[in-house]
C-alpha positions in Angstrom: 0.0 0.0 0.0 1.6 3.5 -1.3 0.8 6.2 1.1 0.3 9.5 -0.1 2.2 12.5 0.5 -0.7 14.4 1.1 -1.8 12.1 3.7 1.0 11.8 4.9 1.1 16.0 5.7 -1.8 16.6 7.5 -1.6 13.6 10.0 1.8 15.4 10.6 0.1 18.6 10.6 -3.0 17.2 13.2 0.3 15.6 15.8 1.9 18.9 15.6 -1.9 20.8 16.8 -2.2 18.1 19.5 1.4 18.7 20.8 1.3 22.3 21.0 -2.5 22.1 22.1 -1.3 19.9 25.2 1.4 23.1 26.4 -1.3 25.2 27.4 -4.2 23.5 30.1 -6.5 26.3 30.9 -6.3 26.8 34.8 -8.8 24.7 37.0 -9.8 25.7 40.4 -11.8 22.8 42.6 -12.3 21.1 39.2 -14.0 24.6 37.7 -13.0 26.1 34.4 -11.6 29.6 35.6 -10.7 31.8 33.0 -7.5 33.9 34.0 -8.4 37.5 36.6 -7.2 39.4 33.4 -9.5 38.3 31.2 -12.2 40.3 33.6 -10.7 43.3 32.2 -11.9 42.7 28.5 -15.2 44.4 27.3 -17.3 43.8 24.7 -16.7 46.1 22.1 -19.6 45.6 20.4 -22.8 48.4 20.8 -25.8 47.0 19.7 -26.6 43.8 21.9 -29.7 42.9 20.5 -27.9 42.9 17.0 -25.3 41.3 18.4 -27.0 38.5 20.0 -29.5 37.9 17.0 -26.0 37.3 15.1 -24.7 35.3 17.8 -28.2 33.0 17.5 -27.0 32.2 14.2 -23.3 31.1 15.0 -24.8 29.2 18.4 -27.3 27.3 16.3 -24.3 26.2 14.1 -22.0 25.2 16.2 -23.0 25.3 19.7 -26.9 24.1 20.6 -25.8 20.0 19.6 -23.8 20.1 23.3 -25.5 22.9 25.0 -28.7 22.7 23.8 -31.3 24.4 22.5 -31.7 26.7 25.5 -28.4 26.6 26.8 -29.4 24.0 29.3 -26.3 21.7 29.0 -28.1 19.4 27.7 -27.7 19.0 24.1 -27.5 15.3 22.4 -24.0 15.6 21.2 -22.8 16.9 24.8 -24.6 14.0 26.7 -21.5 11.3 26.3 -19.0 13.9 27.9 -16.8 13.2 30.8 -17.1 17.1 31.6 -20.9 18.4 30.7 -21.7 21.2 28.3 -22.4 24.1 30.6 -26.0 25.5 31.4 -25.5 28.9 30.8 -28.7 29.2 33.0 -26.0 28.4 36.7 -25.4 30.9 38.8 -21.2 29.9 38.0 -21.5 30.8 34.0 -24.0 34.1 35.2 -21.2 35.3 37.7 -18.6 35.1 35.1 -17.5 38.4 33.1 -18.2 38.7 29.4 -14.1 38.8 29.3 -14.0 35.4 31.2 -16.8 34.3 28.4 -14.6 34.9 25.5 -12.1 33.7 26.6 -13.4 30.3 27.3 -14.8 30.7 23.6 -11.4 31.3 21.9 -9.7 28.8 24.6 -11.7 25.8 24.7 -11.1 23.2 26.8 -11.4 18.9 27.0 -14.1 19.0 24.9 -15.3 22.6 24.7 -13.9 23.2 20.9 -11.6 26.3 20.9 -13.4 28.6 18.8 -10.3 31.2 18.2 -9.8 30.5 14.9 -12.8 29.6 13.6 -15.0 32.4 14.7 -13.8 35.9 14.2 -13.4 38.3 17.2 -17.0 40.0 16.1 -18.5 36.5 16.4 -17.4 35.3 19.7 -18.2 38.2 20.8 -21.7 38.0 19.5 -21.8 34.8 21.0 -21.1 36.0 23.9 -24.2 38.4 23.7 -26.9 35.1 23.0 -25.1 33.7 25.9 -25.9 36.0 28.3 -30.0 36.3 26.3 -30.2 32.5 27.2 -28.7 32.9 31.0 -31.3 35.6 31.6 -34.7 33.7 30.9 -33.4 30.3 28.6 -35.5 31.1 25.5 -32.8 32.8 23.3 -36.0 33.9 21.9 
């Protein structure tokens, strides 16, 4: 069997992301995701929430309701088999937690938690962000 360069590449390519991926373990606390005290200090920049979050619906129904759930619950199919459950947006923890902290743990990821850095733009996590907070308020996203 001849293997093909090509093939060859990107399972080099996909070693080389797990390696580097392993360096960095975002911090745990008491078996808690805690994002770093700086990333407190980061703001969304973006002015229009209810535009933002509207655009955020559409990037959470793509890529984040098949762990989380519909209505941020935690309890979306794809999230069910997990060691570590999807978290329910709707807990007091992901509530207390600063928009910074948010993002963070959007660009981050984490066991998992895909790390959405580059994937989604800034604008989008951001956005994200926004839904987030729509669906820890009152779960509809509505």
């Amino acid at each position: 069997m001849k293997i093909r360069k090509p093939a060859v590449g990107i399972v080099l390519m996909g070693i080389a992301a797990m390696v580097l991926l392993s360096f960095e373990r975002p911090p745990l606390q008491e078996g808690r995701w805690v994002a770093p005290a700086w990333t407190d200090t980061l703001k969304n920049p973006l002015n229009d929430v209810a535009a933002s979050a509207e655009r955020g619906k559409e990037s959470y129904d793509l890529y984040c309701w098949s762990c989380h759930g519909k209505k941020g619950r935690g309890d979306g199919a794809a999230g069910a088999s997990f060691p570590i459950p999807p978290a329910d947006f709707r807990s007091s923890e992901i509530r207390g937690q600063s928009d910074g902290a948010l993002y963070w743990k959007l660009t981050t990821g984490r066991g998992n938690m895909t790390p959405y850095g580059d994937l989604l733009t800034d604008e989008q996590r951001w956005e994200l962000v926004a839904y987030i907070r729509i669906l820890a308020d009152d779960g509809s996203g509505e």
